[in-house]
N, C-alpha and C positions, 0 to 999 in steps of 0.2 A: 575723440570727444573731449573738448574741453571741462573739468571740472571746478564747480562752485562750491566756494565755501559759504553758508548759510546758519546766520547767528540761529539757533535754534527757537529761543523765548519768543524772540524779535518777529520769526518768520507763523510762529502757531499765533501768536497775537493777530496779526495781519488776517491772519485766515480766518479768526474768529474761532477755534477749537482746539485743544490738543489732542494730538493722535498717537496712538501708541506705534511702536516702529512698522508693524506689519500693514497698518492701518496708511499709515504714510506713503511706505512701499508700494502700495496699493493702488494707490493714489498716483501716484509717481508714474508706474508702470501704464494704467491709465492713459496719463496725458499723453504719455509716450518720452519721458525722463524717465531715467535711473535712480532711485537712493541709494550710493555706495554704502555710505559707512554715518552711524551716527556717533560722534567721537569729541575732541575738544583739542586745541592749539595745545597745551600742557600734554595730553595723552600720544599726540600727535609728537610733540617735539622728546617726549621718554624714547618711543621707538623707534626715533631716529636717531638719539645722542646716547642716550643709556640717563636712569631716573639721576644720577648723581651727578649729571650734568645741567640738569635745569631746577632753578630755584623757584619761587613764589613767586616771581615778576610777572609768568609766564603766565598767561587766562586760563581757567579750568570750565570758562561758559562752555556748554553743551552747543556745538556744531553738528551740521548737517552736510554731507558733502554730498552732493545733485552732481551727475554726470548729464551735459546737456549737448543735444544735436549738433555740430559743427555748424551748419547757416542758422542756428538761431539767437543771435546776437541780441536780439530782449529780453532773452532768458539770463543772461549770461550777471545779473545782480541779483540780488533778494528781492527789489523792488517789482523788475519784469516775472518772476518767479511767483511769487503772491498775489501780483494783477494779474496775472493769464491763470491761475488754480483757481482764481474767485471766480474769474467767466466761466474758466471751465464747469465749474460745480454747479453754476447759473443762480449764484448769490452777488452780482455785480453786474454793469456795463460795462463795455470797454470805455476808455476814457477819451472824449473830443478835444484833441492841441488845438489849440489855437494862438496866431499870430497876434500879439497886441503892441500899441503905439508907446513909446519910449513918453514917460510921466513928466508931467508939465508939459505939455505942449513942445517939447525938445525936439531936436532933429535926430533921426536916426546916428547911431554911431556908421563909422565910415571904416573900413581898409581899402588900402591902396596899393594893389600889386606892381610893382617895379618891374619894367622888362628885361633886367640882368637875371629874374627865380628861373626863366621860363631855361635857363640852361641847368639848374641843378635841382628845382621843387615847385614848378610852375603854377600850382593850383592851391587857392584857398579859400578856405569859408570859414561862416564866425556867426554866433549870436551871444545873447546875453541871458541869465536866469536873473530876475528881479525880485528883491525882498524875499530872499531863499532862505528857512531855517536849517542848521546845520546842527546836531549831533555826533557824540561820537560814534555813533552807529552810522546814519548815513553817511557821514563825511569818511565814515572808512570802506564805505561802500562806494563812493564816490571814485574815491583813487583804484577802487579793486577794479570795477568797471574799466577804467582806462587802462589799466595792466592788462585784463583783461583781451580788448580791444585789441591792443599793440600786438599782441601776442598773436591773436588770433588773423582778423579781414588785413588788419594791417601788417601782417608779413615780418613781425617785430620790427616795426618803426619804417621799413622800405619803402613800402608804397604809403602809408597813413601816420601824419603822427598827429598827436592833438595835445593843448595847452591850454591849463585852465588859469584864470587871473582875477586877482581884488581888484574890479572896476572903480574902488572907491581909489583905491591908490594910481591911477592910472589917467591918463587923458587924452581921448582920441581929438582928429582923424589920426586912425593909426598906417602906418606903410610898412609894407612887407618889403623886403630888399635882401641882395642880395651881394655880400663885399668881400673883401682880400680880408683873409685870417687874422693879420695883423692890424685891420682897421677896426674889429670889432672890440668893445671894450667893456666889463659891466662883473655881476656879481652875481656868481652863479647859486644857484636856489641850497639855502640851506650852509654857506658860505661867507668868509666873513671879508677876503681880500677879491679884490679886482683881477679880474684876469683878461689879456686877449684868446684869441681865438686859438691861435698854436698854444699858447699856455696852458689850457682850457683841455686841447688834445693830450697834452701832457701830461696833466694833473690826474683824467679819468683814466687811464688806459692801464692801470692796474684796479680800477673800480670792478667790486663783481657784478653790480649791474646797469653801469653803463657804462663800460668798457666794449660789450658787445654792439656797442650801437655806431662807437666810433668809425667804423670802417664806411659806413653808409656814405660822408659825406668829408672824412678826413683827407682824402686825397685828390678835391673839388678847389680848383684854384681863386672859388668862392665860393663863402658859407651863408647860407640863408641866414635871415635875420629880424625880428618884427621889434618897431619904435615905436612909441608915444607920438605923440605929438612936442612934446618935451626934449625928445630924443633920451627917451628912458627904454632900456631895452625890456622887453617881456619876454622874450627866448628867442631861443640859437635851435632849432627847428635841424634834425628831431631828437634833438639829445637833449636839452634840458633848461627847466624854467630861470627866469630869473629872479634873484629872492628878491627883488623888491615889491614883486606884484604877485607874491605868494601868498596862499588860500589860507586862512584858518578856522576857527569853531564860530569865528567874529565874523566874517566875510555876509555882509548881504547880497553884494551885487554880483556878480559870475561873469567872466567876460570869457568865453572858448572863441580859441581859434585853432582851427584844422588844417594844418599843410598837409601836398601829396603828391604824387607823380600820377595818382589815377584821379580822378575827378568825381569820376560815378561812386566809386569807392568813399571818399572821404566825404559825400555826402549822408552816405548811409550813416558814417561815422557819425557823424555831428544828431542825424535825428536818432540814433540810439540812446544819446546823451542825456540830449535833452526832454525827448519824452518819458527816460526813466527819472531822470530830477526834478523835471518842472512840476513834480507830483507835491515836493517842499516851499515851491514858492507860495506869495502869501493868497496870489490867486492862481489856484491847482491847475496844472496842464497847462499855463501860458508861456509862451518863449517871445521875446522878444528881439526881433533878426537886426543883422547887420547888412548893409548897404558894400558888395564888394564890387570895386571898380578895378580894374586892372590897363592898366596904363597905355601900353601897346593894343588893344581892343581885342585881344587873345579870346577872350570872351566879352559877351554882352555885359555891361551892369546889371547886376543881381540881388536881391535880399536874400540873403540866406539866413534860415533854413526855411525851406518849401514843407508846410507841413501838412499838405493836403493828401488822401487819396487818392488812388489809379482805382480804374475799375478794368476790369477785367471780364472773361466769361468763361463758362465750361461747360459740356455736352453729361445729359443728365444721363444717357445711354453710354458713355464714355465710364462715366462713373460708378453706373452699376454689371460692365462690363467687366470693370477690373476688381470689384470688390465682389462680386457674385452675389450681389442683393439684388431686390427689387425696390429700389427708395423712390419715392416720389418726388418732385422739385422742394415740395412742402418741407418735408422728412428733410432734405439735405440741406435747405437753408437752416434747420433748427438745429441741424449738427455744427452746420460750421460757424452758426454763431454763439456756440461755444468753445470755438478756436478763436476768437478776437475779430472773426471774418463776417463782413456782414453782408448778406447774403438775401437776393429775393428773385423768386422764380420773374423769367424774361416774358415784358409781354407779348413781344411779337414772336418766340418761339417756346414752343411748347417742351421743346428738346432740349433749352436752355436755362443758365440762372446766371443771373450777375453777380458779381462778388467785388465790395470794396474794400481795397485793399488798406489797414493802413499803412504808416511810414515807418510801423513796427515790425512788419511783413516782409522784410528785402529778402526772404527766402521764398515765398511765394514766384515763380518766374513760368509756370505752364499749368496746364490745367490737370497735368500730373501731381503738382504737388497739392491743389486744391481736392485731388480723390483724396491723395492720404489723410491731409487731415481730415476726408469725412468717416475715413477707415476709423484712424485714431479714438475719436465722437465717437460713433458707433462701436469701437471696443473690439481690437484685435480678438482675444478671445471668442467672441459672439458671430466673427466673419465665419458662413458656412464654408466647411470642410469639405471639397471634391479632387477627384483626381483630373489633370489637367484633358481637355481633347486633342486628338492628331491634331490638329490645326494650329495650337500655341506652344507644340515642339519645336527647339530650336532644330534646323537644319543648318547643316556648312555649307558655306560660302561657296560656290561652285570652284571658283580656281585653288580656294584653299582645299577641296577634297580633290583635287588633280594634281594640286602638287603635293601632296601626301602620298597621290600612288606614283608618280615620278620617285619620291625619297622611297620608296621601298622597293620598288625595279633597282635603284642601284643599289641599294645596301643588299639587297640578295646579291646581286653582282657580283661583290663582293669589295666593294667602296665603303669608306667611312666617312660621316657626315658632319663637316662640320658648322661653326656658325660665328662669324668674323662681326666687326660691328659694322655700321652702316656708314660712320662718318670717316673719311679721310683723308689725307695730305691732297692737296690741290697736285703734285708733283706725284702721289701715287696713281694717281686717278688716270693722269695724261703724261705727262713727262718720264717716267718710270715703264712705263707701256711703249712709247715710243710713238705715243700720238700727242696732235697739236690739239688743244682749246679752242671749237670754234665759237665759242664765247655767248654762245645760246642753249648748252644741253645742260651744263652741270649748276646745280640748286647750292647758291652757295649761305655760308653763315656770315651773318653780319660782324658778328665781334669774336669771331673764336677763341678761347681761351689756350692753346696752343696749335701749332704748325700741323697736326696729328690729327686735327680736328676743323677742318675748313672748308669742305665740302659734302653731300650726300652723292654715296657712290652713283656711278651710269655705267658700273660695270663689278662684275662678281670677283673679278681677278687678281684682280689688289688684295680683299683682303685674304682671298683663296692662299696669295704667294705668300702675306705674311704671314700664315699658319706652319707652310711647309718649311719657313723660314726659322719658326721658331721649332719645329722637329725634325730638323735635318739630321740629328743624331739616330733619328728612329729605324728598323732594319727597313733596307730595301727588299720592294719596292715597295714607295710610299703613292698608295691611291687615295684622295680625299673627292669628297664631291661638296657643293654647295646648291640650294633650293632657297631661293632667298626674293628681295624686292631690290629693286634699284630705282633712283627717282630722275625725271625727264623736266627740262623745263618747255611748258604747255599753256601761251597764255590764254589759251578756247577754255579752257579751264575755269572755273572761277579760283579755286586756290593758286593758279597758275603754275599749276607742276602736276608730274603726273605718278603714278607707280608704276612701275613693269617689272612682275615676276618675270625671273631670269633661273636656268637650271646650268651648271658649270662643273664640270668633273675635272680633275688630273691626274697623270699618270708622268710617276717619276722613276728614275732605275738607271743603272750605268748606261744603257741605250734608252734613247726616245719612246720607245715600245706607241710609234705612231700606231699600229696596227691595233693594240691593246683599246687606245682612245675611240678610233671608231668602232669597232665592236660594240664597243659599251653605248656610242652614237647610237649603231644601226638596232640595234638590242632596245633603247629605251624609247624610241621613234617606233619600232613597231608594237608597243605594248600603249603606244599612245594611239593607236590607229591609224599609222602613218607609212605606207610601203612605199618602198623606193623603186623610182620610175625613171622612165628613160624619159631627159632633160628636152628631148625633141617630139614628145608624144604629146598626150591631150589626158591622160588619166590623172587625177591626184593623188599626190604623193610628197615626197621628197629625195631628193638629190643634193651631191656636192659637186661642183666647180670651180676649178684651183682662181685663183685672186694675189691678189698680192698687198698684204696688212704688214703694216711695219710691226707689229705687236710677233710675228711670227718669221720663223727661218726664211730665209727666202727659196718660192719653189718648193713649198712645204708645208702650204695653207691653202685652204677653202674654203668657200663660202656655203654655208645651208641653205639651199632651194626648200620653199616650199609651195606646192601648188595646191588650191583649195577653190573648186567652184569657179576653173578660168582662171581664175587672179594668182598670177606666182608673185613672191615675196623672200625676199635673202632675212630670215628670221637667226641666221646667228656665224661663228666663225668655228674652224678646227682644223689645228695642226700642230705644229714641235715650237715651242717658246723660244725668241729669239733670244740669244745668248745672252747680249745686253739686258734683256728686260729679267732673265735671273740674276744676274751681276746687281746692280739698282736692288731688287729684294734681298740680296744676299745668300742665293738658294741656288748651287751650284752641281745640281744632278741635272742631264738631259733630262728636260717634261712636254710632254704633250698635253694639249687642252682642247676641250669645247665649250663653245657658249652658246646657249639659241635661246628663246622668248618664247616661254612655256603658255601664252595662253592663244595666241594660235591654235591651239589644239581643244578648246572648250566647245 
């Protein structure tokens, strides 16, 4: 849960009351926030440096630190904090955004996405705040927000970064672009020389906070980059403004601009912004949008930011399902529009209520989260207290409680179980086994970060051998089994791939101890309800059938029959490891193995 710091005076002012701490808490708990600690920057910086290190500079204002919900990004200022306690309390409305026309009769401002972003930052959006007052309160609430922000939806700067700019000092149509490190050229915010783009990389990379950001985009054989119309830089996206068109206490005009690799993302971005700020401009709650056009028609032309509503709906039996009330449509629109949600029972369903959402709301996403907050509203506390019925018991999974009793047939065995990871060398998977790629089964990874990591297995084997591989030193005989998932490519699927629980034992020792493996075979087949029949009958069951698997000795492998309902099926393999394929693992005791596809048997 991210934590806000919250000027104390600032935030009881707003509310209209002071509250004493428990009173607050209270309050807090309520909405469904936390009050950590109520403390001060000075008290804060003693206990972390020791008193004899901080002098008078340091603020001794009385803070509030709010611990706030991870998706609730309107909370995450003073400003979202104070307007959502006033609805909640129902001493306020929520506040109507609205879109307004750029003064004097002017044309919208413009950006211009360039088709070189779409390879390193492809997405942006931009509005403006007009005749914004600034203090040093909000204006430090301003920058918190965007720290904030980055930290949080935006992934520290990865997918979202945003930049704010003195539109007085600036002059659109602006273009987004994207160049070779050394074309870039300009003065980095708070800075007094020129730098290029590798310079630039140079310069911060012992910075403690933005050193961390470098990596994002330093090793892009081009750096994003937003001009003037002037060809005045505003930033180097997503590390850092340009001081020419840096903000101060003086700033009227607000020029944001939002880079991103997500889109949907960096929208949100922008109307957190602007509907916690536009609260200072000289007319409250107005944004006034930017026109983005994007060059290669990647997207439509657009104004951003959209600052309408979604409506939505939710089942009033839904709601009092999960909360164990009896609320009426009435009752629940009155709750939730004391969450910012405005809410009216549906006319054409009696079962129903509409809910508009605003653009404050990006956690809003099902009608799940529309019960809680009418939980919240009506006050955790006050929700009746019942024991749950049979009906809303979790029960397992059917194959996962079958292969829990498959793992416990063998570890009574007297097998030990173990559990390798899922991902593997494309070479362990097929080539190490001594089988070909027929270039349809195995699910592979698009960018893997090493050779070790390039596919999901479509066999238990691999990582089965590298275990025995890494305790070879252990006394013989080493018997390991595995119960595990393997992945198929499946494109009937919609994810196009499939799982298949797979059950794989081994048995190692100076001799093969073939005989040992199937034991342990015919042993966990009949504990699954599986007798073994004779290959020429009509009863079901299962049987083996020697084969010939290059993964096995030759003349020393079989195949698993299984017959169920008429229909026979080769559900798995068993026999002595061929030499080679422990040679490749590094595992040089005779082993025997099986493998068969545990849900067959469900």
């Amino acid at each position: 849960m991210p934590t806000v710091n919250v000027d104390k005076e600032e935030l009881y002012t707003a509310l209209g009351k002071e509250y004493t701490f428990d009173e607050f808490l209270d309050l807090c708990f309520n909405f469904g926030i936390e009050l950590e600690e109520d403390t001060s920057a000075k008290e804060m910086a003693i206990r972390e440096v020791g008193a004899h290190k901080v002098d008078d500079s340091v603020s001794d204002r009385p803070i509030l630190k709010i611990d706030i919900p991870a998706n609730r990004y309107d909370l995450l200022c003073h400003e979202g904090i104070s307007r959502s306690l006033l609805v909640f309390q129902g001493k306020s409305r929520p506040p109507v955004y609205k879109l307004v026309d750029p003064p004097n009769g002017q044309a919208h401002q413009k950006l211009i996405v360039k088709k070189e972003t779409a390879q390193i930052r492809p997405f942006a959006v931009c509005a403006v705040l007009r005749d914004i007052k600034f203090t040093d309160l909000n204006y430090k609430n301003f920058i918190d927000l965007q720290d904030k922000l980055h930290m949080n939806i935006c992934r520290k700067r990865t997918l979202v970064s945003m930049g704010t700019h003195d539109l007085d000092t600036i002059k659109g149509p602006f273009t987004y672009e994207a160049l070779a490190p050394k074309d870039i050229q300009f003065v980095p915010l708070n800075q007094e020389k020129s730098m290029n783009g590798e310079e630039l990389m140079s310069f911060y990379e012992s910075d403690k906070h933005l050193g961390k950001f470098l990596h994002i985009i330093r090793d892009s054989p081009v750096y994003p980059i937003i001009y003037d119309s002037t060809r005045q830089v505003l930033s180097l996206p997503p590390i850092i403004n340009s001081n020419h068109s840096k903000i101060t206490l003086d700033t009227k005009n607000v020029f944001i601009e939002v880079t991103a690799t997500d889109l949907t993302k960096a929208k949100i971005v922008l109307n957190t912004i602007v509907a916690m700020f536009s609260e200072y401009c000289a007319q409250p709650f107005t944004v006034e949008p930017v026109e983005v056009v994007y060059e290669d028609n990647r997207q439509p032309p657009t104004l951003t930011p959209d600052l309408s509503s979604r409506t939505t709906s939710a089942k009033v039996d839904y709601i009092n399902s999960c909360t164990g009330l009896k609320l009426s449509p009435d009752d629940i629109c009155d709750l939730l529009n004391k969450m910012s949600l405005e809410a009216t029972p549906s006319k054409e369903d009696e079962n129903e209520i509409v809910v508009q959402v605003p653009v404050t709301r990006s956690d809003i996403l099902h009608q799940c989260d529309i019960m809680e907050d009418v939980a919240i509203a009506y006050g955790f506390n006050n929700l009746p207290h019942s024991a749950p019925s049979v009906s809303t018991v979790g029960k397992p999974f059917p194959l996962n409680k079958l292969a829990d009793i498959a793992r416990l047939e063998l570890a009574l065995a007297g097998w030990s179980e173990v559990s390798p990871l899922t991902l593997c060398s494309h070479d362990e998977n097929f080539a190490f086994l001594r089988q070909k790629d027929p270039g349809n089964i195995a699910v592979r990874l698009a960018h893997p970060k090493t050779i070790e990591y390039q596919v999901v297995r479509t066999s238990l084997l691999p990582g089965v051998l590298k275990t025995l591989k890494e305790n070879r030193k252990h006394s013989l005989p080493i018997k390991v089994f595995e119960v595990g998932d393997t992945a198929i490519k499946d494109d009937s699927m919609e994810r196009r791939s499939r799982n298949v629980r797979k059950v794989c034992a081994t048995y190692s020792n100076t001799t093969s101890g073939l005989e040992q493996i199937h034991g342990l075979l015919d042993r966990t087949l009949q504990m699954l309800h599986a007798q073994l029949v004779d290959k020429n009958g009509t009863a079901s069951g299962y049987w083996v059938q020697d084969s010939d698997n290059p993964t096995y000795f030759p003349s020393r492998c079989a195949d698993i029959y299984l017959r169920q309902k008429g229909e026979t099926k080769v559900i798995g393999t068993l026999g002595i490891l061929h030499p080679e394929v422990l040679e490749k693992f590094g595992f040089n005791f005779p082993t025997s193995a099986f493998e068969f596809e545990l849900e067959h048997f469900l």
